[in-house]
C-alpha positions in Angstrom: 9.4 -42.5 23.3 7.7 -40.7 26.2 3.9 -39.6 26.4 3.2 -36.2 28.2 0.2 -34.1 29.8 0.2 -30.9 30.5 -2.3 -29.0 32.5 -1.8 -25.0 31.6 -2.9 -22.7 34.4 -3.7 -18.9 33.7 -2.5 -17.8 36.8 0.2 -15.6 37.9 1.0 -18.1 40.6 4.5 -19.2 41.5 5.7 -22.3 40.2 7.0 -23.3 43.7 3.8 -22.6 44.7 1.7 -24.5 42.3 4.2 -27.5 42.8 3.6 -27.7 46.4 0.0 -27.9 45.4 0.6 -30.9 42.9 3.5 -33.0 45.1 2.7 -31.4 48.7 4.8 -34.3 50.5 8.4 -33.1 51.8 9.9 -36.1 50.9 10.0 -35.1 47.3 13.2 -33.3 46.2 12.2 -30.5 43.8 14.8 -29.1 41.5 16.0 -25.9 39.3 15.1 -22.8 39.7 12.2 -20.5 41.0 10.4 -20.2 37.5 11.0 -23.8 36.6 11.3 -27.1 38.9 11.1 -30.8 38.3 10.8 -33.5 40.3 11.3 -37.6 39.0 8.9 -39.2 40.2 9.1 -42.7 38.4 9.2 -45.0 41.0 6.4 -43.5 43.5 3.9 -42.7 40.5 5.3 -43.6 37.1 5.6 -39.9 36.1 8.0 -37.1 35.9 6.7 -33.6 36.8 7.8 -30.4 35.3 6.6 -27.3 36.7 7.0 -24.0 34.8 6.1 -20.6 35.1 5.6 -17.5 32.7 3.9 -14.8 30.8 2.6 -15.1 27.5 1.5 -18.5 27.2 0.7 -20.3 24.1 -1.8 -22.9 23.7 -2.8 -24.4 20.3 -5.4 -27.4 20.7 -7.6 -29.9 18.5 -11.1 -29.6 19.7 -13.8 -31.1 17.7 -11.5 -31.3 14.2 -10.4 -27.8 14.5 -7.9 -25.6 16.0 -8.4 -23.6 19.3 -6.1 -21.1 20.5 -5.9 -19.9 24.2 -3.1 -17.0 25.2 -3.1 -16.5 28.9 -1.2 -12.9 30.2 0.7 -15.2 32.6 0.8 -19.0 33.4 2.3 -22.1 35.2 2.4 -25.1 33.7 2.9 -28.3 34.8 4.0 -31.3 32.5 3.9 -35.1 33.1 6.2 -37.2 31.4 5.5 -40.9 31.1 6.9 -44.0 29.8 4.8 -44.9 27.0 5.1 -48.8 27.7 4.2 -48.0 31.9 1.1 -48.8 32.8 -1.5 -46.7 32.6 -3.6 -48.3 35.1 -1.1 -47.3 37.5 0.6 -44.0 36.2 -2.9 -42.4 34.5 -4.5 -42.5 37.8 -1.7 -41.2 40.4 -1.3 -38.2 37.2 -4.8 -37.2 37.5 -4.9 -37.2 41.0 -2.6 -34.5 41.2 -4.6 -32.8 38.5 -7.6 -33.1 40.3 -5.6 -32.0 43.6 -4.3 -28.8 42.1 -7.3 -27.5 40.3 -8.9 -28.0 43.9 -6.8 -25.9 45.5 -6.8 -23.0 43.3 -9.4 -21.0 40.7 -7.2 -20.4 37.9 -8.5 -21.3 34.6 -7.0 -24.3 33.2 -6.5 -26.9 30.1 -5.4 -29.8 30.4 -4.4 -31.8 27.3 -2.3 -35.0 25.8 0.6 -34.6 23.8 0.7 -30.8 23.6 -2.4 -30.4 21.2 -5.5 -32.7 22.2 -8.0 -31.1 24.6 -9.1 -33.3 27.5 -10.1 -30.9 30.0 -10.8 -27.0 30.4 -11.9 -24.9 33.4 -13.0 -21.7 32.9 -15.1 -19.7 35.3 -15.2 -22.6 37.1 -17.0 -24.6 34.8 -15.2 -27.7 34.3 -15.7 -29.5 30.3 -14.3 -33.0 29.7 -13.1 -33.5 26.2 -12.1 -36.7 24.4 -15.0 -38.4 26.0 -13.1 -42.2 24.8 -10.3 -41.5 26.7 -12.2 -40.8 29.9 -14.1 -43.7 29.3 -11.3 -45.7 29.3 -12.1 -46.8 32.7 -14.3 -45.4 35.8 -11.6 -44.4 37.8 -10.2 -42.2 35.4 -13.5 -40.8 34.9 -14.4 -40.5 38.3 -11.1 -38.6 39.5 -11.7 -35.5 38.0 -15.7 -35.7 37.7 -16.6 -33.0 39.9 -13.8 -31.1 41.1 -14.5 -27.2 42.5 -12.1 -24.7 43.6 -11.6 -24.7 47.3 -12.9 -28.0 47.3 -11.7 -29.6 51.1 -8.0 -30.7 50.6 -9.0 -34.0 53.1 -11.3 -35.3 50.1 -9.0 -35.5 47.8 -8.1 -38.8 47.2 -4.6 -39.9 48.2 -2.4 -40.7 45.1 -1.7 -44.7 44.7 1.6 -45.5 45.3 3.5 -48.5 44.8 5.5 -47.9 47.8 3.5 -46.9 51.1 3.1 -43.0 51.7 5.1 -42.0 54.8 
């Protein structure tokens, strides 16, 4: 069994675009197709990323014990798979940092949420609103990493992700 995040993007961005954003280093091999790429990623940061774009997007969420709905005109979305036995004090970490790194290089509005339906982040109007508060608890660097993120935020302040292999 595999746990995924997906951050939704209202945007009528390029999903080539928006992956070069997440995973800007040319060492990583995307493949597929303009619309939808993916990129294994297992080794370097414990994730597999999916990045998909489209019009008419669908998101159904549990906020506060009831259901929110949020239809964007057009979307990307990117989706991180993980291994639910990895280690999350390894793979949480390098995931949100290229969260936090592509909602600093863009406006969109966004949601970013755990298993399809719970709400652990929105942007919107560039207002950011942490949900789930026990899950960003769960330690001060995941808190920290996505604590005060704005768009056009300075690319060089981004934190570098961790990697258990050195970054060429």
């Amino acid at each position: 069994m595999a746990l995924e995040y997906r951050v939704v993007l209202a945007a009528g961005t390029a999903a080539e675009e928006v992956a070069q954003r997440a995973i800007p280093d040319a060492a990583d091999r995307w493949t597929g197709s303009p619309s939808f790429l993916s990129v294994a990623l297992w080794d370097r940061y414990g994730f597999e990323l999916t990045v998909r774009s489209g019009r008419e997007g669908y998101v159904e969420i549990e906020v506060d014990g009831g259901i929110q709905v949020w239809e964007p005109e057009s979307y990307v979305s990117l989706t991180f798979r993980m291994d639910k036995d990895a280690d999350p004090d390894w793979n949480v970490p390098n995931m949100l940092t290229v969260v936090r790194r592509v909602l600093a290089s863009g406006a969109e509005d966004a949601a970013f949420t755990f298993d399809i339906d719970i709400l652990l982040l929105t942007r919107f109007k560039d207002v950011i609103v942490k949900f789930d508060r026990d899950w960003w608890a769960s330690s001060a660097e995941v808190d920290q990493l996505v604590a005060c993120v704005t768009a056009g935020e300075d690319q060089a302040k981004v934190a570098p992700v961790k990697s258990r292999r050195p970054l060429a």
